[in-house]
C-alpha positions as CSV (number, residue, x, y, z in Angstrom):
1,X,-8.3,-34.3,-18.8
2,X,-7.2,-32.9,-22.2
3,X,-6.7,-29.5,-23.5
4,X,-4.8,-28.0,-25.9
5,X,-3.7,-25.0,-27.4
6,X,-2.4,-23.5,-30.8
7,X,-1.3,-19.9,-31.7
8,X,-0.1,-19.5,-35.2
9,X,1.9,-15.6,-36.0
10,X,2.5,-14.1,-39.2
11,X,5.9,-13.4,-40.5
12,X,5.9,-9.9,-39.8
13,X,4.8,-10.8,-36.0
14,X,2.3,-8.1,-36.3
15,X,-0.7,-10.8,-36.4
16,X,-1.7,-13.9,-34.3
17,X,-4.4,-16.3,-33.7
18,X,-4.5,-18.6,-30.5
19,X,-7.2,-21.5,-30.1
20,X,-7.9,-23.3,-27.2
21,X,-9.4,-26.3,-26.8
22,X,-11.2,-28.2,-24.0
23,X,-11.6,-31.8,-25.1
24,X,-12.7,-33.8,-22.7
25,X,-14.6,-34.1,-19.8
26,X,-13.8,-31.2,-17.4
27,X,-15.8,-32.0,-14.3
28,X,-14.1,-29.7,-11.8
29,X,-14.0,-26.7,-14.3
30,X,-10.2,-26.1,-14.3
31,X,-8.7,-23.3,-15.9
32,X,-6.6,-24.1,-18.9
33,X,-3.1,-21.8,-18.6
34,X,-1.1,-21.0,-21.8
35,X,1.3,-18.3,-22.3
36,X,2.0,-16.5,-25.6
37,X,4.9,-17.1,-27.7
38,X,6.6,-15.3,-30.6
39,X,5.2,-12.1,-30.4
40,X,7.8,-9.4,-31.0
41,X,9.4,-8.0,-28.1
42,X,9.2,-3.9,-28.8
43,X,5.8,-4.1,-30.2
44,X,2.2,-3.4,-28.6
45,X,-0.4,-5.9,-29.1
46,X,-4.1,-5.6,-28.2
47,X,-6.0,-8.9,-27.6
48,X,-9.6,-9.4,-28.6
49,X,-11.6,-9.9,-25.8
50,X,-9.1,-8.0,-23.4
51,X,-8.8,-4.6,-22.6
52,X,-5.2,-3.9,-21.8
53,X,-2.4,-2.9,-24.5
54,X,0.5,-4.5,-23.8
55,X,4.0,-5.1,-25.0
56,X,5.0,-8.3,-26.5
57,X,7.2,-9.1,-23.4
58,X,4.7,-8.2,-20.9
59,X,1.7,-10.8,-22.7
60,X,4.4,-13.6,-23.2
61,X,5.4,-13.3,-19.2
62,X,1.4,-13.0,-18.2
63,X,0.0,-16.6,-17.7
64,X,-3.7,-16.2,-19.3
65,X,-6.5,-18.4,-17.8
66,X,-9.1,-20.1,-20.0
67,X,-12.0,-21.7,-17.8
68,X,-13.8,-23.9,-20.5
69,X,-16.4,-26.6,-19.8
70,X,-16.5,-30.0,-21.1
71,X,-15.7,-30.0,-25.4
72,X,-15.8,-26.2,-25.7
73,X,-13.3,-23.9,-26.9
74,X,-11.7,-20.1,-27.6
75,X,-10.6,-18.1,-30.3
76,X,-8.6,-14.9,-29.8
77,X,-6.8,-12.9,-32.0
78,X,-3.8,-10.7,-31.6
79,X,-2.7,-7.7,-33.9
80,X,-0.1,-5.2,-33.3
81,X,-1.1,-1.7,-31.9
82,X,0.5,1.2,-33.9
């Protein structure tokens, strides 16, 4: 099975993107797991999709779950919460 994943931040580390792909065959539905990386520390983030604000340490140390079927994918993005 192959998946992958790719989260790209801004300099500023106030603005992130993560994509998630499924790209194969993915019979027994397993959940892709990624963790977040390079988001600042001290700052709040809200996720798209999700409904908790969280600091940057708190979402890099939470393993998300991404149950994608066969050749399908996710986009989220992730901005800083002032």
């Amino acid at each position: 099975m192959s998946n992958y994943s790719n989260q790209y931040m801004s300099k500023d580390a106030e603005k992130s993107v993560l994509f998630v792909f499924q790209t194969d065959y993915n019979s027994n539905n397993s959940p892709i797991k990624i963790y977040f990386r390079g988001l600042n520390p001290d700052l709040k983030y809200k996720v798209d999709d999700l409904n908790e604000i969280l600091s940057g340490t708190e979402w890099m140390s939470r393993e998300l779950c991404f149950p994608l079927f066969s050749f399908t994918s996710v986009f989220l993005e992730i901005n800083a919460y002032h």
